[in-house]
N, C-alpha and C positions, 0 to 999 in steps of 0.2 A: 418594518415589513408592510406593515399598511402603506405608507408612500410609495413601496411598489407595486402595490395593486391599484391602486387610484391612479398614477402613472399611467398603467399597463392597459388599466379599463378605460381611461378617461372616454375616448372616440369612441367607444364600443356601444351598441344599443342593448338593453335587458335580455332578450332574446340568444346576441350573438354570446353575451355573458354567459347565457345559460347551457347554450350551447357547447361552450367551450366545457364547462365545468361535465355537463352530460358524457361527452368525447371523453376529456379525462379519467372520468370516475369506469368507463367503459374499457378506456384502455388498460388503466391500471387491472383490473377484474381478468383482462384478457390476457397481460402479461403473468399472471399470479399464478393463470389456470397454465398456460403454459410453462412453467417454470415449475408446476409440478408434475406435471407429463415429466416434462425432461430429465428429473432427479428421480421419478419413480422408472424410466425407461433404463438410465443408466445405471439404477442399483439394481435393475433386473437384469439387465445383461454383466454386469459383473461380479458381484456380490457373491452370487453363487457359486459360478465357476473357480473365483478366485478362496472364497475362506468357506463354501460351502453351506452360506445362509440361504435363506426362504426367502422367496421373491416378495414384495409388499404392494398393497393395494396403493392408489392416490393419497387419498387421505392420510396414511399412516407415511407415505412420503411429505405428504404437507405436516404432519406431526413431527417426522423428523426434522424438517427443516427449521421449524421453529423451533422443537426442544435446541436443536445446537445454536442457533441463535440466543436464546436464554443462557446457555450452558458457558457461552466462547463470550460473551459479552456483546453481542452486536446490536446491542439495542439503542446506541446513541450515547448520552455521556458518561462519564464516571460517578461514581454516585452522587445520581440527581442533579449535579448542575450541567447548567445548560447549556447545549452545545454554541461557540460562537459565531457568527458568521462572518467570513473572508475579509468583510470592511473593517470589523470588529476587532477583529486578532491583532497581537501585538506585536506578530510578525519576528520571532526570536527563532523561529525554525527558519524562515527565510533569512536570515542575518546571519546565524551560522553558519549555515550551510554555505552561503558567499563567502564569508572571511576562511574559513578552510578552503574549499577551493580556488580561491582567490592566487594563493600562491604558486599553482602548480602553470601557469601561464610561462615561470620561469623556468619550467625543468626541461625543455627540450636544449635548451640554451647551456644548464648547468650541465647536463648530460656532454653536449658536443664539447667544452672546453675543461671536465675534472671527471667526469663520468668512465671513462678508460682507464686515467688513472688510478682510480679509486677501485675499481671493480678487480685490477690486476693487484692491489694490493689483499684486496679484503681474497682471493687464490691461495696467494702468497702466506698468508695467515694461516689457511685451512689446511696449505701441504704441509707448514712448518709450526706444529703449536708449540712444541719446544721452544724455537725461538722467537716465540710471542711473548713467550710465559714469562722467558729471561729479559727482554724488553721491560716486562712491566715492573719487575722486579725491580730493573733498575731506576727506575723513573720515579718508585718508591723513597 
């Protein structure tokens, strides 16, 4: 993480540094106060109507938001270790997730040349379980 700040600042003078950091710490502050407007407006127009609770001030909407945050787990990692980052990861969700779908590139293909047929047998089954039944029997 430090290489990406020494990176990031290298050209930059103390000032525009600071600056940046000022912006930031401002903007965050402005999103935060916003975001609790917005959860205290929409538990006031809802809440009530719908399950018949008591409208809530700001702050008790910024209380709630963070109690469910404590509550649901949103705090970052699972106990105590550290979250990784993108470079970091070992990358087995992305590896998965390709080799499963990896295969389905062929199903338009298997569909146009056994997909009919197959589909009018697995019918054929569900009008006749009887002679399913006697099928498997036999094959026993």
């Amino acid at each position: 993480m430090a290489n990406f700040f020494t990176h990031k600042f290298r050209k930059k003078s103390p000032l525009q540094i600071i600056g940046i950091i000022v912006f930031g710490t401002i903007a965050i502050i402005g999103l935060a106060i916003l975001f609790g407007f917005a959860l205290m407006w929409l538990w006031n127009w809802l809440m009530p109507d719908i399950f018949g609770l008591t409208t809530i001030t700001y702050w008790q909407a910024v209380g709630l938001f963070i109690l469910l945050k404590i509550l649901l787990g949103g705090c970052g990692g699972s106990s105590g270790s550290k979250k990784k980052s993108s470079k970091h990861s070992d990358g087995t969700c992305k590896n998965e997730s390709k080799t499963d779908f990896s295969k389905w590139k062929h199903y338009d293909k298997f569909w146009k040349e056994e997909g009919d047929a197959h589909f009018k047998d697995y019918l054929n089954r569900l009008s006749n379980p009887k002679q399913d039944n006697d099928q498997k029997l036999e094959l026993e």
